[in-house]
Structures are given as structure tokens and as C-alpha cells.
C-alpha positions as CSV (number, residue, x, y, z in Angstrom):
1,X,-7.0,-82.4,61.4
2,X,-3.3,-81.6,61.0
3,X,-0.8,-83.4,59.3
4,X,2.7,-82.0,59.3
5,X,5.2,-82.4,56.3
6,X,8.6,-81.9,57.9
7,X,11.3,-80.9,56.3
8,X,13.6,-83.8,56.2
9,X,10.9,-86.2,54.6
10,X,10.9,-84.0,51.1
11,X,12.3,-85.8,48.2
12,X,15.7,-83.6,47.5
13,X,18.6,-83.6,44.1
14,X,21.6,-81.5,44.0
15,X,22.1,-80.9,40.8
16,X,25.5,-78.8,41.4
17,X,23.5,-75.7,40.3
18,X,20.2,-76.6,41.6
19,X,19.9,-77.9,45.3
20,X,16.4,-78.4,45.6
21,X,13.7,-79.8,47.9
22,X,10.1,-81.2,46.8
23,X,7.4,-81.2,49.5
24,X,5.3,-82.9,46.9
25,X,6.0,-85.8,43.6
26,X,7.9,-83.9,41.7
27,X,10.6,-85.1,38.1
28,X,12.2,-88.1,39.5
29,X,11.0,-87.4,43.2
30,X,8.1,-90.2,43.2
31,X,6.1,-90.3,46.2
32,X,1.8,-92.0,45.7
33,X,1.3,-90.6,49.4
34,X,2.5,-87.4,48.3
35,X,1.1,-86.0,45.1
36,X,-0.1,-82.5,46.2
37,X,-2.7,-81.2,48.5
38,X,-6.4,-79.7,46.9
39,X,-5.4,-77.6,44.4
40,X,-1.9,-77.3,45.1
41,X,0.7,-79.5,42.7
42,X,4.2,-78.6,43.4
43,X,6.3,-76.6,46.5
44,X,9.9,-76.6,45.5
45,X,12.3,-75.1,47.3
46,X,15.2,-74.3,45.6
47,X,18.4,-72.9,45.7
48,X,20.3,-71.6,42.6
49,X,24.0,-71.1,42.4
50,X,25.4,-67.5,40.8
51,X,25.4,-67.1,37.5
52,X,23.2,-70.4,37.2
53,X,19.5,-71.2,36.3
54,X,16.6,-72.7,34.3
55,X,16.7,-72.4,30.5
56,X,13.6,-71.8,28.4
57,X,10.9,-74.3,29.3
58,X,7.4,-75.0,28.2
59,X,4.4,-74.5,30.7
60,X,0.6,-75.4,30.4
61,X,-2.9,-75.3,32.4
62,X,-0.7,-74.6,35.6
63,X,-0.6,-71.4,38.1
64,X,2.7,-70.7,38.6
65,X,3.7,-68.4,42.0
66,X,7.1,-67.8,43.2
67,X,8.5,-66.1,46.1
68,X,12.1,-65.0,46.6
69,X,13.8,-65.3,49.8
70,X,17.3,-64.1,49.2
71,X,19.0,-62.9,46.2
72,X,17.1,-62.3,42.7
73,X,15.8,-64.1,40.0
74,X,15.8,-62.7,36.5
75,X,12.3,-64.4,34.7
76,X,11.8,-63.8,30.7
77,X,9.0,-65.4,28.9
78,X,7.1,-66.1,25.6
79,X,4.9,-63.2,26.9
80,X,7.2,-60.8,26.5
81,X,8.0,-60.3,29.9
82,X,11.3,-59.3,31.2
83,X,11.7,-58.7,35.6
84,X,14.0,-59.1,38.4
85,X,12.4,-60.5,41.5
86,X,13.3,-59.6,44.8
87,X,12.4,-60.3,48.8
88,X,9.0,-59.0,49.2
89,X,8.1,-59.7,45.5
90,X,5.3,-61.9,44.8
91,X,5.3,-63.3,41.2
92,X,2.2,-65.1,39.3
93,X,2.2,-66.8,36.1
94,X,-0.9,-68.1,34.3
95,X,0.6,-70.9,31.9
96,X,-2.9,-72.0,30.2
97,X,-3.2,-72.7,26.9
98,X,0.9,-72.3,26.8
99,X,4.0,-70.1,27.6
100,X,7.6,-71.1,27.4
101,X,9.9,-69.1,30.0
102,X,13.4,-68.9,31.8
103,X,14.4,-68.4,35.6
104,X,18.1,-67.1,35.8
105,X,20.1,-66.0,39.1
106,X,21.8,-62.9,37.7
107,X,24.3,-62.2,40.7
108,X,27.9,-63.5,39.8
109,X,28.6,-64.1,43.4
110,X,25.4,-65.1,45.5
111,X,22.8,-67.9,45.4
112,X,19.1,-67.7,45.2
113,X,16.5,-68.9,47.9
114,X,13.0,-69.1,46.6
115,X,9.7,-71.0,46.6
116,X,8.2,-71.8,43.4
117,X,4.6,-73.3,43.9
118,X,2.4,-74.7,41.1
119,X,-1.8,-74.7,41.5
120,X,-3.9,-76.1,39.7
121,X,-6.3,-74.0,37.4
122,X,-10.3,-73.7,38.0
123,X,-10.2,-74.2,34.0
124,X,-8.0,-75.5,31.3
125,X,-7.1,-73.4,28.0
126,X,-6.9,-70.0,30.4
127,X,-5.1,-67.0,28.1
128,X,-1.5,-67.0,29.2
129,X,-0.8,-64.1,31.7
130,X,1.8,-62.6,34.3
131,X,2.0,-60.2,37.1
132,X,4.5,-58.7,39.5
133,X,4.2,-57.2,42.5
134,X,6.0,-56.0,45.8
135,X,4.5,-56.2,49.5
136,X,6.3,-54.4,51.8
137,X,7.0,-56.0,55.0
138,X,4.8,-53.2,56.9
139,X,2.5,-55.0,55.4
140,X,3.3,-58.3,56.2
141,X,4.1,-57.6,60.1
142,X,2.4,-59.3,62.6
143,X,-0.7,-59.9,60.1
144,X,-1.5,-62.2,57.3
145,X,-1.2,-60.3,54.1
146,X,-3.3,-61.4,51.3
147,X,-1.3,-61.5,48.7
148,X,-3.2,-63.5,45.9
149,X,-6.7,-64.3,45.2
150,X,-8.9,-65.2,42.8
151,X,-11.0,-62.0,42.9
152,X,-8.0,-59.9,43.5
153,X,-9.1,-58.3,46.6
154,X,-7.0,-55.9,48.8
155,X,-4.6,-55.3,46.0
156,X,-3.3,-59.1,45.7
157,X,-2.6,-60.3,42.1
158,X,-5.1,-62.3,40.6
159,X,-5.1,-66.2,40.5
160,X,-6.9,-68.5,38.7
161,X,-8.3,-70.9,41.3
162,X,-10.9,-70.5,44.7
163,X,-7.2,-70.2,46.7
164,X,-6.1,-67.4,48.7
165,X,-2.6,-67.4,49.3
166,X,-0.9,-65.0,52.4
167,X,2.2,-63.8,53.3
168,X,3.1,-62.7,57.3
169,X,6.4,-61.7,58.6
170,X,6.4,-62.7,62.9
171,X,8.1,-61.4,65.2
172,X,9.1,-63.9,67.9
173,X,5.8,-64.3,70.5
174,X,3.4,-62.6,67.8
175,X,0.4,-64.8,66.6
176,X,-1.9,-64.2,63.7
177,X,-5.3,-66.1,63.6
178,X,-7.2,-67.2,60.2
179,X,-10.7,-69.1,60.4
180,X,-11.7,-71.3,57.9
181,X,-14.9,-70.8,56.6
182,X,-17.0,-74.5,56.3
183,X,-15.4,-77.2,53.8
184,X,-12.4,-75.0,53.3
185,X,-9.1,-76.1,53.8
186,X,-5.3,-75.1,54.2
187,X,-1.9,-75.7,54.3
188,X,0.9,-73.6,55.7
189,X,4.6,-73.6,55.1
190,X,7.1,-72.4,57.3
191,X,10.0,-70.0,55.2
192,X,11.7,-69.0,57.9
193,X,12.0,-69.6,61.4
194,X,9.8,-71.6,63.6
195,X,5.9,-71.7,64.6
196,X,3.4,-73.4,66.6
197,X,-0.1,-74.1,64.5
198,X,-2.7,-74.7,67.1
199,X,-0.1,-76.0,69.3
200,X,1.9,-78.0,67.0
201,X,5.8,-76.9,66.6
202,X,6.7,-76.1,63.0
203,X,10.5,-75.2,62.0
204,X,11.7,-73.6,59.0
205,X,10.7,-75.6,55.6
206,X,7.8,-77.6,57.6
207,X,4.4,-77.8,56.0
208,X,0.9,-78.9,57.1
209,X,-2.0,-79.6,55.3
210,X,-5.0,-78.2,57.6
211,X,-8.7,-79.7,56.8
212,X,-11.6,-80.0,59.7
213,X,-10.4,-77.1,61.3
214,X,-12.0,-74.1,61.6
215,X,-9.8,-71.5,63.4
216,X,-6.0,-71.6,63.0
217,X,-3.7,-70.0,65.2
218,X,-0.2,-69.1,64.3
219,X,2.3,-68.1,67.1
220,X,5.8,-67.2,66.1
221,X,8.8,-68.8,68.7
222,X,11.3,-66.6,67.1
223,X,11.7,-64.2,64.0
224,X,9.7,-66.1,61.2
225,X,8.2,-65.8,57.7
226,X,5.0,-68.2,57.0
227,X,2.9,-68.7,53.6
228,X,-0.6,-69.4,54.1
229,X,-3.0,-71.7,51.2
230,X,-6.7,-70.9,51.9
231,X,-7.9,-73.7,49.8
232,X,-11.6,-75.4,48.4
């Protein structure tokens, strides 16, 4: 069974700095059919104007991933921590028993596109923890690249939940297939572009929850960027 979340049914605010999308309940965005999907909370899209972003703010007993788009995004935290992210960097965050941290578009002229997606932990009180890390779009041609798990195979960064989250740059009229192994689920969303999921046309910022399926095929309709939750 597929259910698609299109675009245009998020909840949205414009905030002036912040113009942002929620495919799931999110601060004022109130939605009882909506609430997440498994293990997955919260996928915000969001863009940030120049010189604009999100002061200091308190996390707990969530996975935090992010993925940039366009432009960068300057993250500091309790931690320690200090990076730039980029297009083709994958960012994980392990809030557990607590972290306070800051998002910040350093550019003075352009905005930042990113995805910043909260799961669920397999426990609470986890020891705080980030990582970093850059997949080059070789990688991520015409294939699904793993690029989190929670054994950290293949080189992903290591998440604290039974998820396994890829990343797959299409070209247009490529397709990338992904079985589900029994009781598993998933749910794609669509950065970039368009797709069809077993058929069924996706455009850029669409998502679909995927449960009773066991082979899902992914066929690009023109240049397109997809995000794929392998999920208990």
C-alpha cells in the first residue's frame, strides 16, 4: 500500500526569514492524521534567508538528520561542534539525554534549501553525539546510496534507530529498485524533480509512506534527487 503526501497538502508559515513546509504536525502546524510515519517525527523543509537562522535551542531523545540542497548552513552545538554543511553533506545529531544547538545561513546574499528530518530513538537517555559526512554524487548516481544506518554499514553515519536512510541522484529514465524485507516499511520523498514509485507519479517535495510492499521501484521522469526511509 501507497499513500502519497503531496506537496501542496503540508502545513506551511513564512516567517520572513523562515519559509517552511511540514509534511508532518509540526509547532503550530496541527494535523491528528498526520503525526509522523514509524519512527519518523518531523520532515521540514525549509528555506532560510541570508544572513538569517535558528538561535540556540534545546534538543532531547530525538535523531536529528539534515540534508542541504542549496547554499550552506553553519551548525554549532553544546557539543562543541562547529561545521559548514554543504550539497552532498549528510549531517546526524543524536540529541539524547540533551544538546542545545544553532543553524545559521552564513551567505550574506543567498538562501538555504535543506531538509531537516527528526526520528525517533530505539532508546531514551542515548549520550549526545554528532557526525558529518560528504557523499559524492558518483556515489549517489543511478543507485541508492546508503547513507545512514544503524550499524553503520558501507561507510554511512550511524543512527540510533532499525532505519536506513538513502540518498540517489537520477538521471531522467534511470530506475533504482529496493525490496523490502517482511514487516518492513518505507517512505520516500521526492527533493528534486519528479518520479514514478511503482507506477505512481511523484513531483518534487511529494512523499509516500510505503507499507505491504515488498519491491519498490523508482523511475526517474527527468533529472531528480530522492531520499529513501527503510523503516521497522
Amino acid at each position: 500500500m501507497i499513500q502519497i503526501r503531496k506537496s501542496t497538502d503540508r502545513g506551511h508559515a513564512n516567517h520572513g526569514w523562515l519559509d517552511t513546509y511540514h509534511t508532518f504536525s509540526f509547532s503550530s502546524y496541527r494535523d491528528p492524521k498526520h503525526m509522523g510515519f514509524r519512527s519518523l517525527r518531523v520532515m521540514n523543509e525549509d528555506w532560510v534567508a541570508p544572513g538569517q537562522g535558528f538561535g540556540s535551542h534545546p534538543h532531547q531523545d530525538m535523531e536529528i538528520v539534515t540534508y542541504v540542497l542549496e547554499g550552506a548552513l553553519e551548525h554549532k552545538d553544546s557539543m562543541g561542534n562547529g561545521e559548514v554543511l554543504r550539497p552532498g553533506e549528510f549531517q546526524r545529531m543524536t540529541a539524547g539525554t540533551g544538546i542545545t544547538h544553532s543553524e545559521f545561513n552564513p551567505s550574506a546574499t543567498e538562501p538555504v534549501h535543506l531538509y531537516q528530518i527528526w526520528l525517533y530513538p530505539s532508546q531514551k537517555g542515548l549520550e549526545p553525539s554528532y557526525e558529518q559526512k560528504r557523499f559524492p554524487e558518483a556515489e549517489r548516481k543511478n543507485r541508492l546510496r546508503l547513507v545512514a544506518s544503524r550499524e553503520a554499514d558501507q561507510g554511512s553515519l550511524l543512527i540510533h534507530q532499525d532505519a536506513r536512510i538513502f540518498l540517489a541522484r537520477l538521471e531522467p529514465g534511470q530506475e533504482v529498485v529496493h525490496d523490502l524485507a517482511p514487516g518492513r516499511h518505507a517512505w520516500l520523498q521526492v527533493l528534486r524533480g519528479s518520479v514514478k514509485l511503482n507506477g505512481l507519479e511523484l513531483q518534487t517535495s511529494d512523499g509516500a509512506s510505503i507499507s505491504d510492499e515488498t519491491s519498490l521501484s523508482i523511475q526517474s521522469t527527468d533529472d531528480a534527487e530522492v531520499m529513501l526511509f527503510d523503516l521497522a
